[in-house]
C-alpha positions as a Markdown table, in Angstrom:
| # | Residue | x | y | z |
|---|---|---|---|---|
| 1 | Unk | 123.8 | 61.5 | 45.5 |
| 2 | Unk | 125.8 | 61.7 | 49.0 |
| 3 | Unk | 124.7 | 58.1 | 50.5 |
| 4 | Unk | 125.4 | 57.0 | 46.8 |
| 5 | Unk | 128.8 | 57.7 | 46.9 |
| 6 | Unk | 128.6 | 56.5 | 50.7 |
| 7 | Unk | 127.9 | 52.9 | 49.7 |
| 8 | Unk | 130.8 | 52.9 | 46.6 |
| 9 | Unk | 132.9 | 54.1 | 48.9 |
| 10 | Unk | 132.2 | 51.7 | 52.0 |
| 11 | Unk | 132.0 | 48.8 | 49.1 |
| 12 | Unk | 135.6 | 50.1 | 47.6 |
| 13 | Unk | 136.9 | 49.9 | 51.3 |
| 14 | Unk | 135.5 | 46.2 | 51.9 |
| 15 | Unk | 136.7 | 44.8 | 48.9 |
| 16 | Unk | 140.7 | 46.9 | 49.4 |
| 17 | Unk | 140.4 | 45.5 | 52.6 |
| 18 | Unk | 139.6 | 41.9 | 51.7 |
| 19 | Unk | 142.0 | 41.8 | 49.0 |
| 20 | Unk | 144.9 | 42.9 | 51.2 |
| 21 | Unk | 144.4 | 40.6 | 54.2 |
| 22 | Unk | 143.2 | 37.5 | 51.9 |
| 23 | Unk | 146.7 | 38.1 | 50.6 |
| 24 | Unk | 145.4 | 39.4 | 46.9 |
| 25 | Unk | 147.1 | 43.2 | 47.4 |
| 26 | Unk | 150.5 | 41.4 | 48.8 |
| 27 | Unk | 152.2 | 42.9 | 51.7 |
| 28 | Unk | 154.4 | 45.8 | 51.0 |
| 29 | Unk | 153.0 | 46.3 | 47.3 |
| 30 | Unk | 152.5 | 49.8 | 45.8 |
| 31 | Unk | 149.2 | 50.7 | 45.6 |
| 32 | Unk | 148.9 | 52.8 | 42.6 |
| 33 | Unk | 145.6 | 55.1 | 41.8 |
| 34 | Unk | 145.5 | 54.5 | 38.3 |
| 35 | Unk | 145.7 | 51.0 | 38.8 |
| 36 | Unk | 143.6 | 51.0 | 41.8 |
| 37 | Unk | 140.7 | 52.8 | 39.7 |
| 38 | Unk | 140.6 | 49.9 | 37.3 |
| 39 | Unk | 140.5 | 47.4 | 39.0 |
| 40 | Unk | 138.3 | 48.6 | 42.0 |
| 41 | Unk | 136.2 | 50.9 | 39.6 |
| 42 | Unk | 136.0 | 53.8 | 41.8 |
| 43 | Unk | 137.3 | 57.2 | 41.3 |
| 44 | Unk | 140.6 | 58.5 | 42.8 |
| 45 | Unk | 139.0 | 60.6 | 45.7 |
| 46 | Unk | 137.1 | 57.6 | 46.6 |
| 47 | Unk | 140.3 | 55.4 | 46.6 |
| 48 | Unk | 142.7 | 58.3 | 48.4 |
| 49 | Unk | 139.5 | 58.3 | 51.2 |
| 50 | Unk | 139.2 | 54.5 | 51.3 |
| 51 | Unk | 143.3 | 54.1 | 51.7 |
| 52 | Unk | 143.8 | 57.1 | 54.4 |
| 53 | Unk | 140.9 | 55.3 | 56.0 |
| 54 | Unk | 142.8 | 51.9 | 55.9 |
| 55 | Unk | 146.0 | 53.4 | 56.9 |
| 56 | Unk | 144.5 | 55.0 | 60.0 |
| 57 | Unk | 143.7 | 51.0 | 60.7 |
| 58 | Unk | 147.0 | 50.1 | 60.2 |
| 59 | Unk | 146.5 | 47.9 | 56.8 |
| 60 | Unk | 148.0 | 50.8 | 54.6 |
| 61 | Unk | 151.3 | 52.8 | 55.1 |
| 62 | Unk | 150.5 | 55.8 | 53.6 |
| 63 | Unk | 154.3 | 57.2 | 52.7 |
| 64 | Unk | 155.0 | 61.5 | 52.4 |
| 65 | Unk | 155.9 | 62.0 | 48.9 |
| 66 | Unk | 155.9 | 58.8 | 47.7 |
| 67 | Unk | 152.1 | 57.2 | 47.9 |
| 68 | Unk | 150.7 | 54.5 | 49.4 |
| 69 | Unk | 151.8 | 51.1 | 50.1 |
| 70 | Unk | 150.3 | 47.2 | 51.6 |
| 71 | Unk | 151.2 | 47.9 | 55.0 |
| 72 | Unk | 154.4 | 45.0 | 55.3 |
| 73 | Unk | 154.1 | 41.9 | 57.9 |
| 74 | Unk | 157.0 | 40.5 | 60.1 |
| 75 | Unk | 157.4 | 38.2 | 62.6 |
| 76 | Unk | 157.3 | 40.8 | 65.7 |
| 77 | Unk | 154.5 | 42.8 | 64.4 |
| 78 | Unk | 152.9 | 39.3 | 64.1 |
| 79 | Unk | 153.1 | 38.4 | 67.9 |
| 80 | Unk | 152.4 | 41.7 | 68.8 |
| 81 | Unk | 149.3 | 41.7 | 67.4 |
| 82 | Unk | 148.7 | 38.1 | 68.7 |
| 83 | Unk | 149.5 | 39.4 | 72.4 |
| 84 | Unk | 147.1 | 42.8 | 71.7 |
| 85 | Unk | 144.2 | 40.3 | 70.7 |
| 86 | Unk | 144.8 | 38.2 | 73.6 |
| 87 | Unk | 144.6 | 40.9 | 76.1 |
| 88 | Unk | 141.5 | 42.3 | 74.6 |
| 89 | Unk | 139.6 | 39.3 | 73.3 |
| 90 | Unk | 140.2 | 37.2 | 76.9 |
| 91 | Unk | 139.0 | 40.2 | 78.4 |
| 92 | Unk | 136.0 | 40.4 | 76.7 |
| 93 | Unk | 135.1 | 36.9 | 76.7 |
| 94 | Unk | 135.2 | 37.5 | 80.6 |
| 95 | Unk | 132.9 | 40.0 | 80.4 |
| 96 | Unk | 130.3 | 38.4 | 78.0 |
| 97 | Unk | 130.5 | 34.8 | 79.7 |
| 98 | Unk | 129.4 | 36.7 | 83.2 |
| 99 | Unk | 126.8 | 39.3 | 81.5 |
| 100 | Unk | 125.3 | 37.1 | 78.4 |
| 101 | Unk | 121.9 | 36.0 | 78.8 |
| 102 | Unk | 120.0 | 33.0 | 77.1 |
| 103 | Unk | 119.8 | 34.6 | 73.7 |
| 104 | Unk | 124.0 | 35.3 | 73.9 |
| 105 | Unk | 124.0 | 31.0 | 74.3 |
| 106 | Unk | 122.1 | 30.6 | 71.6 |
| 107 | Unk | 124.2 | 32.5 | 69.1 |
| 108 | Unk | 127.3 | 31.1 | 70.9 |
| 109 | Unk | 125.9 | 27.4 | 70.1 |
| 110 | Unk | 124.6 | 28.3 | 66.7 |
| 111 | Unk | 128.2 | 30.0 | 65.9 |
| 112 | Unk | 129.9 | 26.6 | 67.4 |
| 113 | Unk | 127.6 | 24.2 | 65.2 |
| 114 | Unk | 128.3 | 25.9 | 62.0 |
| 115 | Unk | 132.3 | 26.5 | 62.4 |
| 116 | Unk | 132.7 | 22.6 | 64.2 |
| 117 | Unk | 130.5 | 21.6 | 60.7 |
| 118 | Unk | 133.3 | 23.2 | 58.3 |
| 119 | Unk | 136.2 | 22.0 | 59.8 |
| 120 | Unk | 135.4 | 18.9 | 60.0 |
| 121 | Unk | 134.8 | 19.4 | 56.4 |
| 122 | Unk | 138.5 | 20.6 | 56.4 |
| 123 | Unk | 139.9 | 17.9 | 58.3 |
| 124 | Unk | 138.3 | 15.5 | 55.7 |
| 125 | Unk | 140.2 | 16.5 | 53.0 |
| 126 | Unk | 138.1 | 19.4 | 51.4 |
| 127 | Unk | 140.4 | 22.6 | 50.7 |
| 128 | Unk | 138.0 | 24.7 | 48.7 |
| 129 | Unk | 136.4 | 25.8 | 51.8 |
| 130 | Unk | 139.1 | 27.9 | 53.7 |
| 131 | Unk | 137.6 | 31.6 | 53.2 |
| 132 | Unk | 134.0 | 29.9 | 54.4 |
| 133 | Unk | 136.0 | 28.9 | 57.4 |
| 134 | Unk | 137.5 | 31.9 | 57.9 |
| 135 | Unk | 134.4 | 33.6 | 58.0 |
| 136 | Unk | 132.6 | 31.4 | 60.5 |
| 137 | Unk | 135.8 | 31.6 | 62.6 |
| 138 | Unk | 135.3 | 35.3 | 63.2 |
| 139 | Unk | 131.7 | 34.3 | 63.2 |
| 140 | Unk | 132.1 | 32.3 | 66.6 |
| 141 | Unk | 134.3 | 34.7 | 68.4 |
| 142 | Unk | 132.3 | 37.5 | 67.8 |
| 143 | Unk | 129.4 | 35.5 | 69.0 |
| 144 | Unk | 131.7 | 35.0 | 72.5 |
| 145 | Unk | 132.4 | 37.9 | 73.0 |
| 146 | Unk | 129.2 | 39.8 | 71.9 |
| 147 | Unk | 127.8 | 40.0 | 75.5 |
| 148 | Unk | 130.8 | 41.8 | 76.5 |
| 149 | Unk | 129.0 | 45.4 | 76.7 |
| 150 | Unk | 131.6 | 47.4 | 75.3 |
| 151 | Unk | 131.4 | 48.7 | 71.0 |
| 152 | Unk | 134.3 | 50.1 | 71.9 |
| 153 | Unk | 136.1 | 47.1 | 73.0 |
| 154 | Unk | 134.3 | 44.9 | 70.1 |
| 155 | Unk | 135.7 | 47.8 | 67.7 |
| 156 | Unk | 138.9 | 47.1 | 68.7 |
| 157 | Unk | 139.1 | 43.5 | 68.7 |
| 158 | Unk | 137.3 | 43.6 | 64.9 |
| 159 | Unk | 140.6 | 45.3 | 64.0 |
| 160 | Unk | 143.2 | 43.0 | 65.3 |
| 161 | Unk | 141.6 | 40.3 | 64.7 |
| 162 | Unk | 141.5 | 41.1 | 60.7 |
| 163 | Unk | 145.4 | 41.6 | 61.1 |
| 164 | Unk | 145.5 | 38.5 | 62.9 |
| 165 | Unk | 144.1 | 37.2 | 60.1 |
| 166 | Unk | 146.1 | 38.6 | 57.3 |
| 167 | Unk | 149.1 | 36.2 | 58.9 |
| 168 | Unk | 147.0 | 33.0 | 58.8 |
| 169 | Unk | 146.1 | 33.7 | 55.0 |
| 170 | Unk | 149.4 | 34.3 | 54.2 |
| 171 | Unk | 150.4 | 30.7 | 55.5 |
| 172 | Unk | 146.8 | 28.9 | 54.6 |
| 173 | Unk | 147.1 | 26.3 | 56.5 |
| 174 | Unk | 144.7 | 24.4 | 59.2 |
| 175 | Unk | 146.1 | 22.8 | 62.5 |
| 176 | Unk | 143.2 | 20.2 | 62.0 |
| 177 | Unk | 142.0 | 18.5 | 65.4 |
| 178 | Unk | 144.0 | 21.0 | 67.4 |
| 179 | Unk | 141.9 | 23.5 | 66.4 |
| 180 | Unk | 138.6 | 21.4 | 66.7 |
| 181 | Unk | 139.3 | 20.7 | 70.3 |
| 182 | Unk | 140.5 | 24.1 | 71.3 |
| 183 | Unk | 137.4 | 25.2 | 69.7 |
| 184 | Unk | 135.2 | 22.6 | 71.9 |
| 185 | Unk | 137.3 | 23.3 | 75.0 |
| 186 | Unk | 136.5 | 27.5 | 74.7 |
| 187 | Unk | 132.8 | 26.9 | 74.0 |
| 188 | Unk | 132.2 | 24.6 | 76.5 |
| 189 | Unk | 134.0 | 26.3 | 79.5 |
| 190 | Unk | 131.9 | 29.5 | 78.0 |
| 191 | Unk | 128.4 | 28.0 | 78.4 |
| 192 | Unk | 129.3 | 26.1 | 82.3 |
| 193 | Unk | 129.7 | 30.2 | 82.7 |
| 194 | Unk | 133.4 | 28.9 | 84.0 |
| 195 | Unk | 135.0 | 32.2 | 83.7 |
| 196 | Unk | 138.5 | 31.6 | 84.0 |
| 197 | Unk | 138.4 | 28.4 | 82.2 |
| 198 | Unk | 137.1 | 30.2 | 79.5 |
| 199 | Unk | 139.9 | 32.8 | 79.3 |
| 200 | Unk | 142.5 | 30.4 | 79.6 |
| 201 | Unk | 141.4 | 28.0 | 76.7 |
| 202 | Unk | 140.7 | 31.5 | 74.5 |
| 203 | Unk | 144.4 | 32.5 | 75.5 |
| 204 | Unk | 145.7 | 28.8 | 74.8 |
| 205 | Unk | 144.1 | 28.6 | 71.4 |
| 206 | Unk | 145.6 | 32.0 | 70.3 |
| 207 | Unk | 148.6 | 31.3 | 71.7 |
| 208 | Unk | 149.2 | 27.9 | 70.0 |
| 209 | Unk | 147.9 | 29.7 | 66.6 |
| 210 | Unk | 150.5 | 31.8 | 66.5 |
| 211 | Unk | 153.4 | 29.5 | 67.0 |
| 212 | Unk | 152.0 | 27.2 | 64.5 |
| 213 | Unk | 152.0 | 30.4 | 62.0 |
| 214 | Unk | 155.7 | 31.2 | 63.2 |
| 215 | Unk | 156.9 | 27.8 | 62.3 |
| 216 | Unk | 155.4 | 28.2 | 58.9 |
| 217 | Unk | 156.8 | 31.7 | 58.4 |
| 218 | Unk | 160.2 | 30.7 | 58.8 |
C-alpha cells in the first residue's frame, strides 16, 4: 500500500510540476485543494505533500494562513537564476569534459544528433514540436554535464534549470540558427576536450538566451 501511494504521489508531483513550468498552472495562481483534487485526482494529503515538496524547490510559495500559490516570475528573479545556472552548469561541464570517458562521448553525440534533428525541424517551420524540443534540450545538457562526478551538483542544476525553463515557456519562442550554432559551437569544443572553450560557448549560449527572453518579456 506504502510504494502505492509512493508512485501517486511522485506522479501527482511530476505532472503539478509540468503544468506549472509549461505555463498550464500560471504564475502567481492560487492553487486550491479542492480544485487541485479534481483535476490531479489525488487526495488532499497527497497534494499538501506534493506542494510543500515543490515549495521547498522554489516553484510553489506556500503562504501562512492563506494557502498555496504558483510561485510568481519577474525579470530579476529571471537573471538570477540565469547567472546561478551559469555558475553551476559551466562548472560542471568543466568537470565532465576533463573526467568523461568514451561512453560520456557517445551519449554527448547521440544527445547532439537528436536535439540538431528537431530544431531543424523548428527552423523549418514546424511549431507542434516545441515540448519535444524542450525535452531533448535538457536531454543534451544533462548528457554534458553527466561526467561531472558530483549528484549533488547535477541535483542542483536539474532544479534551475526547470526554472530556467519556466521563463522560456512563458515566451515560446525559438532563436532559430542562433541556437543551432551555439548548440554546435558547445558540443564541438566539448568533444576536442577544449576545456575553456567549452565553458565559454555554455556561458555564451545561456547568456544570449536570456536576453532574447528579456526582450520578449518586456
Amino acid at each position: 500500500m506504502s510504494q502505492s501511494l509512493n508512485v501517486v504521489g511522485s506522479a501527482t508531483y511530476q505532472r503539478i510540476k509540468r503544468d506549472i513550468i509549461f505555463g498550464e498552472l500560471a504564475p502567481a495562481s492560487r492553487l486550491k485543494l479542492d480544485k487541485l483534487r479534481e483535476r490531479y485526482g489525488a487526495s488532499v494529503s497527497t497534494l499538501r505533500e506534493t506542494l510543500n515538496r515543490l515549495a521547498s524547490e522554489g516553484f510553489v510559495d506556500a503562504q501562512d494562513q492563506r494557502g498555496f500559490f504558483v510561485t510568481p516570475t519577474s525579470r530579476n528573479d529571471l537573471i538570477e537564476i540565469a547567472n546561478l545556472r551559469i555558475l553551476l552548469e559551466c562548472h560542471a561541464l568543466r568537470l565532465s569534459v576533463e573526467k568523461g570517458n568514451t561512453d560520456w562521448e557517445g551519449n554527448v553525440v547521440s544527445a547532439y544528433h537528436k536535439l540538431n534533428l528537431i530544431e531543424n525541424k523548428l527552423h523549418a517551420g514546424d511549431e507542434s514540436l516545441k515540448e519535444d524540443w524542450k525535452r531533448y534540450d535538457w536531454e543534451f545538457h544533462l548528457a554534458l554535464i553527466e561526467a561531472c562526478g558530483s549528484r549533488n551538483l547535477l541535483s542542483l542544476h536539474s532544479v534551475l534549470y526547470d526554472k530556467y525553463l519556466r521563463y522560456q515557456m512563458l515566451v515560446l519562442t525559438y532563436r532559430g540558427e542562433d541556437a543551432i550554432d551555439e548548440h554546435r559551437d558547445i558540443v564541438n569544443a566539448a568533444l576536442e576536450r577544449d576545456v575553456d572553450l567549452a565553458a565559454e560557448s555554455l556561458r555564451l549560449h545561456i547568456q544570449v538566451g536570456l536576453e532574447h527572453t528579456l526582450e520578449v518579456l518586456e
